[in-house]
NURONU-981713 format. One record per residue (C-alpha): residue number from 1; y, x, z. Coordinates in pm, 1 decimal. Layout:
<atoms>
- NUM  Y  X  Z
...
</atoms>
This chain:
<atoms>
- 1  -610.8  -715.5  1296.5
- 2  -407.6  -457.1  1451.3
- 3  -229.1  -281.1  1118.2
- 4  -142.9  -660.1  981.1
- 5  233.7  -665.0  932.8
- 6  444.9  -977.6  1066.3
- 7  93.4  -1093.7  1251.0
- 8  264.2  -1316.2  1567.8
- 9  48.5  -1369.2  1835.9
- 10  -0.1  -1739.7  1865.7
- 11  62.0  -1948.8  2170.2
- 12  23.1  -2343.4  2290.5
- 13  227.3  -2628.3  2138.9
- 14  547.6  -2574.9  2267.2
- 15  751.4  -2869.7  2119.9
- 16  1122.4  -2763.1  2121.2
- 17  1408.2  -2948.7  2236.1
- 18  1601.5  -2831.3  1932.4
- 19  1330.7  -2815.0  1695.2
- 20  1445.1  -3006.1  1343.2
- 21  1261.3  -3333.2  1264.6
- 22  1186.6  -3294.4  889.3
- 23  959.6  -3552.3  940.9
- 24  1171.3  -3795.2  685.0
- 25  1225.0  -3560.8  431.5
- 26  801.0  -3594.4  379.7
- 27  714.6  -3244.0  536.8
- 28  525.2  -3361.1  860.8
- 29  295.4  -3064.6  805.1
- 30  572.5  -2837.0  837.8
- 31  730.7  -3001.1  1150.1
- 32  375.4  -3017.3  1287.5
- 33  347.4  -2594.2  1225.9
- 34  681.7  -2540.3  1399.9
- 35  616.1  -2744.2  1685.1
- 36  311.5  -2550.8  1782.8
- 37  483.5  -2223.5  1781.4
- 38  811.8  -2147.0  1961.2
- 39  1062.1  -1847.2  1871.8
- 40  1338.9  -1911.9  1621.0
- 41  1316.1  -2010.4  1288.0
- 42  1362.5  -1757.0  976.2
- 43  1373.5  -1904.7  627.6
- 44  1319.9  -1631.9  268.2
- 45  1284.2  -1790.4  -56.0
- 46  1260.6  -1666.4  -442.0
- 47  1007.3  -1692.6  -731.9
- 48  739.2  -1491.6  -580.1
- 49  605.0  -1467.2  -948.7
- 50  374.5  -1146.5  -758.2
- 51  400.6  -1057.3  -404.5
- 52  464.6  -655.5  -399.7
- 53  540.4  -443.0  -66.9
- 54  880.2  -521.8  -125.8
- 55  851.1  -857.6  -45.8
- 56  576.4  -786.2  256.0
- 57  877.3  -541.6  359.3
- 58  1132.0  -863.6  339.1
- 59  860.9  -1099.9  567.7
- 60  789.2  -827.9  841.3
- 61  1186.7  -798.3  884.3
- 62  1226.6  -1201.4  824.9
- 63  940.1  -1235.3  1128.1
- 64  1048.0  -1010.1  1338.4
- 65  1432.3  -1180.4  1393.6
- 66  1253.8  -1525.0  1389.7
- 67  895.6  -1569.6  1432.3
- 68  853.2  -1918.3  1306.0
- 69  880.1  -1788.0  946.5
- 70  878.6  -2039.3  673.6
- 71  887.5  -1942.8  280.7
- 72  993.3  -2150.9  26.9
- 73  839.0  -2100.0  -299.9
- 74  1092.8  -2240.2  -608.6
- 75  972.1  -2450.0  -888.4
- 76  790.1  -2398.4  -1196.1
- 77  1120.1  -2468.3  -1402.9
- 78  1346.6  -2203.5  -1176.9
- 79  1452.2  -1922.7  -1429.4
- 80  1293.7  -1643.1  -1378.2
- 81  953.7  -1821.7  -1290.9
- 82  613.4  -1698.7  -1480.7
- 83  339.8  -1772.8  -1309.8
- 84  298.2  -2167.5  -1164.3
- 85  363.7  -2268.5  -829.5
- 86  23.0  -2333.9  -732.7
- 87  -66.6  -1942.2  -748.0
- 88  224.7  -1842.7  -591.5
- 89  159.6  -2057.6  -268.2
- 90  -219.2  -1962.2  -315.1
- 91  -114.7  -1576.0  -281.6
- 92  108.0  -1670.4  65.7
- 93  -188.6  -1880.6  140.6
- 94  -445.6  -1530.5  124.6
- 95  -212.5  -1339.5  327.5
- 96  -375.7  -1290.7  694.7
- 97  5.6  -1362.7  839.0
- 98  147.4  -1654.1  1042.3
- 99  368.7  -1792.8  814.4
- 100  456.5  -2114.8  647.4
- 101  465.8  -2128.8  227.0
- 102  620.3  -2465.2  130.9
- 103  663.3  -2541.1  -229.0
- 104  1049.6  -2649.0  -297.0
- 105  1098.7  -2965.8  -463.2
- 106  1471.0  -2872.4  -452.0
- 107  1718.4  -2593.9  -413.2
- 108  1710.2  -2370.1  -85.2
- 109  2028.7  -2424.8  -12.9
- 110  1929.3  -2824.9  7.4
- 111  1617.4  -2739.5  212.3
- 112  1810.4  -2533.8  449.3
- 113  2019.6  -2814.8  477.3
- 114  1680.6  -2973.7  590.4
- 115  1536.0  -2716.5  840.1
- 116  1819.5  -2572.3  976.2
- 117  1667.5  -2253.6  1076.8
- 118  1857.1  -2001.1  1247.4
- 119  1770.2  -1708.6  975.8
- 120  1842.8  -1702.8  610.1
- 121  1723.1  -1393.8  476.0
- 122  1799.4  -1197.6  106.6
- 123  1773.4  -887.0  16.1
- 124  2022.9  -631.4  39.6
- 125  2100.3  -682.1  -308.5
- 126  2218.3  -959.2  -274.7
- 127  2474.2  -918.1  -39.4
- 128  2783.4  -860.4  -299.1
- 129  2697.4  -1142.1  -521.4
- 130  2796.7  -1523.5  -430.2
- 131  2518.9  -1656.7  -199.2
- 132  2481.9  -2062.2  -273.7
- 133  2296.3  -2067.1  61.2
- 134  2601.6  -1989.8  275.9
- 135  2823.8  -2312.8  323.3
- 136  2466.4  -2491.2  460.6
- 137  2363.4  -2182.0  687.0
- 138  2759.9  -2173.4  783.2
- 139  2790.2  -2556.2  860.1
- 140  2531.3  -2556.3  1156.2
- 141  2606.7  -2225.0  1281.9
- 142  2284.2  -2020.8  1156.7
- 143  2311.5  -1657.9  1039.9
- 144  2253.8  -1513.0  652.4
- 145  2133.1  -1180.0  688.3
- 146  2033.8  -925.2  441.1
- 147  1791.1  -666.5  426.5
- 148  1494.0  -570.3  198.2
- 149  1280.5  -449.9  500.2
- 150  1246.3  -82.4  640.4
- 151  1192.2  205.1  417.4
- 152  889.2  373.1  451.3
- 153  780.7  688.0  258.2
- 154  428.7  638.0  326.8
- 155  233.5  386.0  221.2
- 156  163.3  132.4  457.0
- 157  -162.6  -49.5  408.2
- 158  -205.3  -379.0  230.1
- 159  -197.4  -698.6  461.2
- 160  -557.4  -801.7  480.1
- 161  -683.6  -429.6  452.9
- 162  -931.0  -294.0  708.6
- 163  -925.6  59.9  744.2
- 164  -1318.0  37.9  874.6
- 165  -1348.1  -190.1  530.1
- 166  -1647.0  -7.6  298.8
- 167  -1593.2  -53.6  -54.5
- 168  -1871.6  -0.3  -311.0
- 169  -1876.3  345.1  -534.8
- 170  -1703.5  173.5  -859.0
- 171  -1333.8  81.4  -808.9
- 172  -1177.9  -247.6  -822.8
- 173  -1048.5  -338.6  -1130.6
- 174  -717.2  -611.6  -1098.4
- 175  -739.3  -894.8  -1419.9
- 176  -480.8  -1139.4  -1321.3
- 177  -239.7  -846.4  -1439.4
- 178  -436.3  -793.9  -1741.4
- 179  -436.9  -1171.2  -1801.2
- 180  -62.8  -1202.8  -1777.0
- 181  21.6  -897.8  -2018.5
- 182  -245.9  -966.4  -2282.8
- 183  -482.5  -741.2  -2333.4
- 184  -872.7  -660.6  -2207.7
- 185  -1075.9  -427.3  -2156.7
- 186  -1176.6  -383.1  -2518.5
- 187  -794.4  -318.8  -2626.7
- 188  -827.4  -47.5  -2335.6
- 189  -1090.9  135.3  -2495.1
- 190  -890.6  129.7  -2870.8
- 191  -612.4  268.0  -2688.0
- 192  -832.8  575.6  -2479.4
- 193  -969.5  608.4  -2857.2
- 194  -634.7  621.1  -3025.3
- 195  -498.2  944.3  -2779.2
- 196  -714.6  1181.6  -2986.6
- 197  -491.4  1397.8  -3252.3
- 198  -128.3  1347.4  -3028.6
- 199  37.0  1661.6  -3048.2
- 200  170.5  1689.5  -2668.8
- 201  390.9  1930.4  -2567.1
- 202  439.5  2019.9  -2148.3
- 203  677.5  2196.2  -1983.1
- 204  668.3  2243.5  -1604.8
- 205  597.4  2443.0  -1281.5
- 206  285.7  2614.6  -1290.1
- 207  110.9  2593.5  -963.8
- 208  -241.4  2687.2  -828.6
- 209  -464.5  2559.4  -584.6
- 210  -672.7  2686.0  -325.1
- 211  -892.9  2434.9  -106.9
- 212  -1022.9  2634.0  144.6
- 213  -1347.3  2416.2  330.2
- 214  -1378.7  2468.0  739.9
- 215  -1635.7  2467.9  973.0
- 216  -1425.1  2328.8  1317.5
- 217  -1514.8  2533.6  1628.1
- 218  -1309.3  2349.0  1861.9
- 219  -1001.2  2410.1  2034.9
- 220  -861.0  2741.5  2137.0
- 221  -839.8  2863.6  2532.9
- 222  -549.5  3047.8  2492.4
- 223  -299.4  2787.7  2379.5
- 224  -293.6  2440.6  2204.2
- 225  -484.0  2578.4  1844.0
- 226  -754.3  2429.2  1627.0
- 227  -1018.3  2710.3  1551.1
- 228  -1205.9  2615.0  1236.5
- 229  -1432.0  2903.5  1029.5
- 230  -1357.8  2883.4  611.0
- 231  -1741.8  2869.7  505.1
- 232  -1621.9  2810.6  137.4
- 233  -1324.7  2839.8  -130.1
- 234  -1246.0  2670.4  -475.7
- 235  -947.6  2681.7  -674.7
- 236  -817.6  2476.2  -961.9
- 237  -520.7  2443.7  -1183.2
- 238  -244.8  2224.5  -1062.9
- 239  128.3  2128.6  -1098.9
- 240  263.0  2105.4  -1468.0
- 241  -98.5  2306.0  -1563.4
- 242  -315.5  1988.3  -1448.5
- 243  -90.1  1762.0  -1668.0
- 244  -138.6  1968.8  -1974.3
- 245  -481.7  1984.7  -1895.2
- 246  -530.9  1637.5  -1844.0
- 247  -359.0  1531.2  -2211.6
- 248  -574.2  1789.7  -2383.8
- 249  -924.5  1653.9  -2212.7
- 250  -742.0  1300.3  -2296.1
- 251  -779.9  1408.0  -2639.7
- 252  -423.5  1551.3  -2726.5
- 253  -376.8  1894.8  -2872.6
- 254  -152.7  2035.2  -2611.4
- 255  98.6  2366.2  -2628.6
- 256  179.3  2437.1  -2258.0
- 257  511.2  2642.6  -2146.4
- 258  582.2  2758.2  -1802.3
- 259  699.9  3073.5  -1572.6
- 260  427.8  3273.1  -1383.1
- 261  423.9  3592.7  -1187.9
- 262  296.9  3919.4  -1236.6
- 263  -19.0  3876.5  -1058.7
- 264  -380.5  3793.1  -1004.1
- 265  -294.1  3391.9  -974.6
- 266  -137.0  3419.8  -1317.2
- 267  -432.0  3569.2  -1481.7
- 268  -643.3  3272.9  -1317.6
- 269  -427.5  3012.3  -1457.9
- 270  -420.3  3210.4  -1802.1
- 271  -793.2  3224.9  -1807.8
- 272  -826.5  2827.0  -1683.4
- 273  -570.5  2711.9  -1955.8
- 274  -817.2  2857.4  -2207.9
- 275  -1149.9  2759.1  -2075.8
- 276  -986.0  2357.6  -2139.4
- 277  -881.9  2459.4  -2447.2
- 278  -498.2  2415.1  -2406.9
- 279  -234.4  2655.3  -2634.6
- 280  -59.5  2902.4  -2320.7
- 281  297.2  3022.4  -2357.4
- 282  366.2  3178.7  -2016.6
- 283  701.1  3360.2  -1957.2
- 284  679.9  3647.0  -1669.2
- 285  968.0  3635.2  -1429.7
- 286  904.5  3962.5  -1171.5
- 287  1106.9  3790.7  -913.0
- 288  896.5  3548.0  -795.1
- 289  505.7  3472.9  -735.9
- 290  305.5  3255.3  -913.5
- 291  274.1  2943.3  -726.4
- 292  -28.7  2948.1  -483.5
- 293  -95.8  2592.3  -260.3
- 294  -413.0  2699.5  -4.7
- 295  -523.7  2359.6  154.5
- 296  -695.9  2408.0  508.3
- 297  -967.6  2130.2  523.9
- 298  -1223.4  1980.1  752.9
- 299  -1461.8  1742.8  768.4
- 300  -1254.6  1569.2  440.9
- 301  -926.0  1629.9  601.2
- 302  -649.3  1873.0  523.8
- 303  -548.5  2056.4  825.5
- 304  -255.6  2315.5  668.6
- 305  -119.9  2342.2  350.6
- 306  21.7  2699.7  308.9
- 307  235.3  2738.4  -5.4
- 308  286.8  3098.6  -147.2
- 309  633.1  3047.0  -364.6
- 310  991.6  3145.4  -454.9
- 311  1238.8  2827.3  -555.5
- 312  1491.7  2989.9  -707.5
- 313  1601.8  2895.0  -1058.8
- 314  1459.6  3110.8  -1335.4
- 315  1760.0  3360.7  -1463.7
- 316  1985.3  3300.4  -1806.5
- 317  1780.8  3505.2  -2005.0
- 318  1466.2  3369.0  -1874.2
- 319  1597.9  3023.1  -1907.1
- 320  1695.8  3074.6  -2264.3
- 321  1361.8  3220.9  -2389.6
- 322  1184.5  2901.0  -2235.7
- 323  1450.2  2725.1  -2421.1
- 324  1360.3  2879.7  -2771.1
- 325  1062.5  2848.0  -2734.7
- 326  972.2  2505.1  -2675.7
- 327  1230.1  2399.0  -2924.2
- 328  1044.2  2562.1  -3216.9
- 329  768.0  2422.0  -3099.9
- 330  879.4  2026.1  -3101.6
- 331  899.9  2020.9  -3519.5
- 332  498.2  1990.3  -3435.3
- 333  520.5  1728.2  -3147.8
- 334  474.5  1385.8  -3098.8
- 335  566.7  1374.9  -2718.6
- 336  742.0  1598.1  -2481.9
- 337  599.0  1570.4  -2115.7
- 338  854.7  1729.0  -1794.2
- 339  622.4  1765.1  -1523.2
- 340  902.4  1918.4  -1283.5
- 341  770.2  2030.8  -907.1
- 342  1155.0  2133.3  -858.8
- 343  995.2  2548.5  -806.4
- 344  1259.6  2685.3  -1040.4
- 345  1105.9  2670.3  -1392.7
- 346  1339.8  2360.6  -1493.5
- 347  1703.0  2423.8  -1403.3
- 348  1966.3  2195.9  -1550.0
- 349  2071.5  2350.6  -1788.2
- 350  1704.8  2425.7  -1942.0
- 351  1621.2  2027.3  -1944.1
- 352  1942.1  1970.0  -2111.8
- 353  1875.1  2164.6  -2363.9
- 354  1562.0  1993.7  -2401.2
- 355  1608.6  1668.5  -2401.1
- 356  1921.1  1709.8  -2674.3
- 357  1687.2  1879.4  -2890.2
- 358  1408.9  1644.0  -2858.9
- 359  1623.7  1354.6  -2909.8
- 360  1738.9  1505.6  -3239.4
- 361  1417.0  1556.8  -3368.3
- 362  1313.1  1201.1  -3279.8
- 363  1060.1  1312.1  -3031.7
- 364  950.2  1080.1  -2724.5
- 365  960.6  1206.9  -2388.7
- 366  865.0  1100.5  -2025.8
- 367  938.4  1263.3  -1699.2
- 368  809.0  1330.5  -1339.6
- 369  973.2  1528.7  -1082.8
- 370  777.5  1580.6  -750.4
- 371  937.4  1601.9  -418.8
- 372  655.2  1647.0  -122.3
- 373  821.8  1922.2  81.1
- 374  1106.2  1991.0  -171.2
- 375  1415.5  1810.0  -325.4
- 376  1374.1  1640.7  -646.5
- 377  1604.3  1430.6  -853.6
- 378  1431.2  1244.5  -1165.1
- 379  1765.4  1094.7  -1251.0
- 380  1849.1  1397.6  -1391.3
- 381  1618.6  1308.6  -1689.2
- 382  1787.7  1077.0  -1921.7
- 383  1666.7  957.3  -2211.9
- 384  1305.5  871.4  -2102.3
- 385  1033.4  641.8  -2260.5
- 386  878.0  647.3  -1936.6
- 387  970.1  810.1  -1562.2
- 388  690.3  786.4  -1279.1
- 389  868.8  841.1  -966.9
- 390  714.0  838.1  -595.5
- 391  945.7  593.0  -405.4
- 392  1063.0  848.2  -191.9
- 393  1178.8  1017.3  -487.8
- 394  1344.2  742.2  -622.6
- 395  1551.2  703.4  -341.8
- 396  1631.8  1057.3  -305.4
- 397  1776.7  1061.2  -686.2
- 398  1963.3  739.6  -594.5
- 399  2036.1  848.3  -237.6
- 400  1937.7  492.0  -189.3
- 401  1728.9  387.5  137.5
- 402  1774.8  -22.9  154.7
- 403  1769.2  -178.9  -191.7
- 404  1457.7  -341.4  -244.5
- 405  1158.2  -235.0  -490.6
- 406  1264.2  -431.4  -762.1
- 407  1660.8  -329.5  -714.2
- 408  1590.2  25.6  -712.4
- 409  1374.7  -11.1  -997.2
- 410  1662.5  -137.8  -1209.2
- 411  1898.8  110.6  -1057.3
- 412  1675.1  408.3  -1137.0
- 413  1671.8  245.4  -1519.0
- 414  2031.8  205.7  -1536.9
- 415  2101.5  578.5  -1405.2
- 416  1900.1  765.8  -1609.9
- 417  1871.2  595.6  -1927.5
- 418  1535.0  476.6  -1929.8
- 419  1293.5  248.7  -2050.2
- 420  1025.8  247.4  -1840.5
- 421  1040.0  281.6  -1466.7
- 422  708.9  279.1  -1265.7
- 423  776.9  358.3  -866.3
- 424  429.4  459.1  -758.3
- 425  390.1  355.3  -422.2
- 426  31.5  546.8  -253.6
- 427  -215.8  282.2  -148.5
- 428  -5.2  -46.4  -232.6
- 429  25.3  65.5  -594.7
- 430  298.3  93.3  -846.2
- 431  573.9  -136.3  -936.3
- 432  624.5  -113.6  -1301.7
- 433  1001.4  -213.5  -1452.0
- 434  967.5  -249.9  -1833.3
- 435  1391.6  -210.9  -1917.6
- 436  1352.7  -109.6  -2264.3
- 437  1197.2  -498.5  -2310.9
- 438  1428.0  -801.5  -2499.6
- 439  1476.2  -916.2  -2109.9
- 440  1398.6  -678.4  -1848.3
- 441  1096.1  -749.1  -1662.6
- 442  940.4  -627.4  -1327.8
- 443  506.5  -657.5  -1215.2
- 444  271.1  -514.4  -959.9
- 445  -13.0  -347.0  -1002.3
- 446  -237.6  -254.8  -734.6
- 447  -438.0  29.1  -655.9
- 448  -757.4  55.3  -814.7
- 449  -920.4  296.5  -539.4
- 450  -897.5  210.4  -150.6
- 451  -1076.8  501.5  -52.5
- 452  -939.2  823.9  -200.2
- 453  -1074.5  1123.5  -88.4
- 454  -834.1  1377.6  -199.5
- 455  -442.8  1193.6  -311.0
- 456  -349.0  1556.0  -445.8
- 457  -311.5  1537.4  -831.9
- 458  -306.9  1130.8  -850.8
- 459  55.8  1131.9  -974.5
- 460  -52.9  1424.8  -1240.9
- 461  -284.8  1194.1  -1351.3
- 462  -117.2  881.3  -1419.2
- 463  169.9  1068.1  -1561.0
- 464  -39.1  1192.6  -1851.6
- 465  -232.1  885.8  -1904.9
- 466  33.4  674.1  -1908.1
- 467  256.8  862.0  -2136.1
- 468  -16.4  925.6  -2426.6
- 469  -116.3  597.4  -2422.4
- 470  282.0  531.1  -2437.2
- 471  321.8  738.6  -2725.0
- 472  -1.6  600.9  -2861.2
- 473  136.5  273.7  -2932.2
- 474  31.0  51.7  -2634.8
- 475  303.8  -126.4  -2428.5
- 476  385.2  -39.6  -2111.7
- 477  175.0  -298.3  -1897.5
- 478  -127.3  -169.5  -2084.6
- 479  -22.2  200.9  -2066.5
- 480  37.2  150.8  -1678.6
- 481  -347.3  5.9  -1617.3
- 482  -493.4  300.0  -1754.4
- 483  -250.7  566.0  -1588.8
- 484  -387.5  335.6  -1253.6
- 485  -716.6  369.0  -1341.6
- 486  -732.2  719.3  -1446.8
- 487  -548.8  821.2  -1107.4
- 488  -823.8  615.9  -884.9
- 489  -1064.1  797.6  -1049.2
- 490  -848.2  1148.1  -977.2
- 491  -865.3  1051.5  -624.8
- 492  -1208.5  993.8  -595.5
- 493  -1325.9  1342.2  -581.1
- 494  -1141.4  1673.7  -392.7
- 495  -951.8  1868.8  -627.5
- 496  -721.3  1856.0  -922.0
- 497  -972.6  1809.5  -1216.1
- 498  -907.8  1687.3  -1611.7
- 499  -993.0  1364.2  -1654.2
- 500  -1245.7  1281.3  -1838.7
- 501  -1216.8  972.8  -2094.1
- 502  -1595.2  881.3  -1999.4
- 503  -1494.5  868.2  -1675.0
- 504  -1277.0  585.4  -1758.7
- 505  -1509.6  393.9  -2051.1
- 506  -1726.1  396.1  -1742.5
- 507  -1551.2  222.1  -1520.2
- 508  -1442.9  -61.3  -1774.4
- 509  -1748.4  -120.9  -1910.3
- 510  -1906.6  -118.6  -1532.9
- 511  -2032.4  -480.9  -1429.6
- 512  -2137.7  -533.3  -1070.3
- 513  -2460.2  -637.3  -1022.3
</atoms>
C-alpha cells in the first residue's frame, strides 16, 4: 500500500557478514528476520501502553536511518506499564509495516548489548536526561539518535488505512478505550442526560458562513483558471456562534457575547442566534465587518475559501464594555467557554480580565483558540479545566516543532496552567493528557469517522461537548469520547450545524447487523 509509512520493500535472504548471532540468547526468530533483510539495524523501545502518531512518527524516522527495524516492547512490571505485554506486541503485530516487535525479558540497554544494532532511537525529549542505553550503544561504536519523527500539520493517514476503503453509514465506535477508563455506553447516555439546565456562558469571534455549491465547466482558454457556475448558496452560523449554539441544542441555557458589524451578516447571525434559542449580547464595533467565510465547492470539494474580515483588536472602550458585560453575567454561570478565532474580539487584556474574574467567582472554564490561516496562541489561557488545541496550534503557542505528542502535551499543561490537554490531531484522532489527575496520565483516542465530508466546525464541536460534559461531572476520558463522537457526527454532513443529542443516543445505541 502506497500511503503505508516505514513500508520497506522486501528483498532475498541476504545473510550479512556482520549480522549479530542472537541465536544463544533464545531469539532465533529474530536472527532468522534480520538475515532475510539487509540495510542496517535500528532499535526503539518504551511501554507502548497505546500506539499514537507519535510513535508511528518515531518508527517512520527509526526505518528510514535503518531499515531492519526491531522494537522492543518492556515488561508488564516496567513503571509506567498499563496494559499487558501481549496487547502491546498484538498492536505492532496489526500494523501493515516491516518491522520486528520482540517482547523484552530484560532492560534495553542489556538487549542492545545483544543486537548491537547500529541505531538507538528516543525521542527528542529525551535527549537532556541521562540515557542508560549509551555506554552499550558507545562500546561497539553504534549511534543514539533522537528525534520524535517529522512534524506534520496535516494529518497523515492511519497505517493500514485505504483511502479507496468504504466504510458503512454508522461510525466506528473504539471500546478498548472505553474499557480501560471505565465507563459504557449507558454511563454515556447519563452524562448527554445530565448537560440539560448548565448555565454556559461563550465568548468569542463571531463568524458566518457561506458554502457556495458549483457546477465545474472546465478549464479556462485564456489562462490556467477553473470555471465552475454557483447553482446554489447556504449559510450557517459559525466561529464562537456554532459553539454557543451547540451547548444550547446540548441542552445548556447559553448567554452568548461577541463583536459584529454594522451590516446585513450581523442581522443574519442575530436572527440565527434566536431561531436556536440562545440569549445574544452583540457589541457593534463600526470599524470592522462582521466576519463572512464563502466556501467555493465542487463535486464535495472546496475550491476557495474567501474570508471577508478585519483582525484588528477591538478598541479600549469596546474591550471594556465586553468586559462588563460578561462579568455580570458569570454570578449566573456554571462554565465559561473562550472560543477564540484570534479576529480581534479577545485581546489580552479582555481574557485577562476574564479569567481573574471567573476564577474569583469559582467558575470553570475551557479554551480553544483556532489558527487555520491566522496566529493563535492557547497558552495564553491559563487556568483551564480543559484546552482543545489543533497540533499545529500547540506548537505555535510553544514555538515547539520536535517534541513528541506526549512531550508537548505535558509542556502545553505546564505553560498554561491546565488540567486537561487534548491535541486533536484530524484523521488520527486526539491525544488526551489528563494533568489535573493524582499522576499525570496520557491515551489515544481515535477518530470515530473516516470519511468526513465537510472537517469545518469538527473542533467547534468537540469543544462544546467536551466541556459540558466536563462541567457536568464526567472525567475527562469519558468527556473526551463524547466530544469524539459528537465531532464525527459534525463531519458527516456539509456545514456547521448544532448537534443534536439524538444524533448521538443514536449512534451508541446503534448495533450492526
Amino acid at each position: 500500500m502506497a500511503n503505508d509509512i516505514l513500508q520497506q520493500t522486501k528483498q532475498r535472504p541476504v545473510p550479512e557478514p556482520d549480522a549479530p548471532d542472537l541465536s544463544g540468547s533464545g531469539l532465533e526468530p529474530l536472527n532468522e528476520w534480520l538475515n532475510e533483510r539487509s540495510g542496517k539495524i535500528s532499535f526503539v523501545s518504551g511501554n507502548f501502553n497505546n500506539l499514537h502518531p507519535g510513535h508511528l512518527r518515531m518508527l517512520r524516522f527509526a526505518a528510514e536511518v535503518g531499515p531492519r527495524l526491531v522494537v522492543g516492547v518492556t515488561r508488564d512490571d516496567t513503571p509506567g506499564v498499563t496494559v499487558p505485554c501481549s496487547t502491546r506486541m498484538e498492536s505492532f503485530r496489526s500494523l501493515a509495516v516491516d518491522l520486528f516487535p520482540i517482547a523484552l525479558n530484560c532492560t534495553p540497554e542489556e538487549f542492545i548489548g545483544h543486537l548491537r544494532p547500529d541505531f538507538v532511537v528516543k525521542g527528542k525529549e529525551h535527549e537532556e536526561s541521562y540515557n542508560p542505553e549509551k555506554e552499550a550503544i558507545e562500546s561497539y561504536g553504534g549511534k543514539l539518535l533522537f528525534s520524535s519523527g517529522e512534524t506534520r500539520f496535516s494529518s497523515i493517514a492511519t497505517l493500514r488505512r485505504e483511502s479507496s476503503e468504504t466504510r458503512p453509514k454508522t461510525l466506528e465506535l473504539p471500546t478498548d478505550y472505553a474499557e480501560r477508563h471505565g465507563f459504557d455506553k449507558g454511563d454515556l447516555k447519563r452524562i448527554l442526560a445530565s448537560l440539560a439546565g448548565l448555565r454556559v456562558t461563550v465568548v468569542g469571534d463571531l463568524i458566518v458562513d457561506e458554502y457556495i455549491d458549483c457546477s465545474p465547466l472546465g478549464m479556462s482558454r485564456e489562462d490556467p483558471t477553473i470555471v465552475v457556475a454557483p447553482i446554489d448558496q447556504a449559510t450557517f452560523i459559525g466561529g464562537s456562534v456554532i459553539v454557543a449554539a451547540h451547548a444550547r441544542s446540548l441542552g445548556a441555557e447559553v448567554d452568548y457575547f461577541s463583536i459584529v458589524g454594522a451590516d446585513d451578516t450581523a442581522e443574519f447571525a442575530r436572527g440565527e442566534l434566536s431561531r436556536y434559542g440562545v440569549t445574544a449580547s452583540l457589541l457593534v464595533d463600526p470599524t470592522r465587518p462582521t466576519t463572512r467565510k464563502q466556501r467555493f465547492r465542487a463535486s464535495g470539494k472546496t475550491l476557495l475559501r474567501v474570508n471577508h474580515l478585519r483582525q484588528h483588536a477591538i478598541d479600549r472602550t469596546l474591550a471594556d464594555k465586553l468586559v462588563a458585560a460578561v462579568t455580570k453575567q458569570l454570578a449566573h454561570t456554571d462554565l465559561l467557554l473562550f472560543s477564540d478565532f484570534n479576529y480581534g474580539c479577545l485581546p489580552q487584556g479582555v481574557v485577562d480580565s476574564l479569567i481573574t474574574a471567573a476564577a474569583e467567582k469559582g467558575v470553570m472554564m475551557a479554551a480553544d483558540s483556532q489558527a487555520s490561516s491566522q496566529i493563535s496562541n492557547i497558552a495564553r489561557y491559563r487556568d483551564m479545566a480543559v484546552v482543545t488545541p489543533t497540533e499545529r496550534e500547540a506548537r505555535l503557542a510553544l514555538s515547539d516543532l520536535e517534541s513528541g505528542l506526549v512531550v508537548l502535551a505535558e509542556r502545553l499543561a505546564r505553560e498554561a496552567s491546565a488540567a486537561n490537554v487534548l491535541i486533536t490531531l484530524g484523521a488520527e484522532g486526539m491525544i488526551v493528557h489528563a494533568a489535573s489527575k493524582p499522576e499525570v496520565e496520557t491515551d489515544r483516542l481515535p477518530a470515530f469517522n473516516n470519511t468526513p465530508k465537510d472537517v469545518a466546525g469538527a473542533g467547534d464541536s468537540l469543544f462544546a461537548c467536551v466541556a459540558l460534559a466536563h462541567r457536568a461531572g464526567a472525567d475527562i476520558w469519558s468527556s473526551a469520547y463524547l466530544g469524539s463522537l459528537a465531532a464525527a457526527c459534525q463531519v458527516s454532513r456539509v456545514g456547521n450545524i448544532p448537534q443534536d443529542p439524538e444524533e448521538l443516543l443514536y449512534e451508541l445505541d446503534y448495533t450492526p447487523e
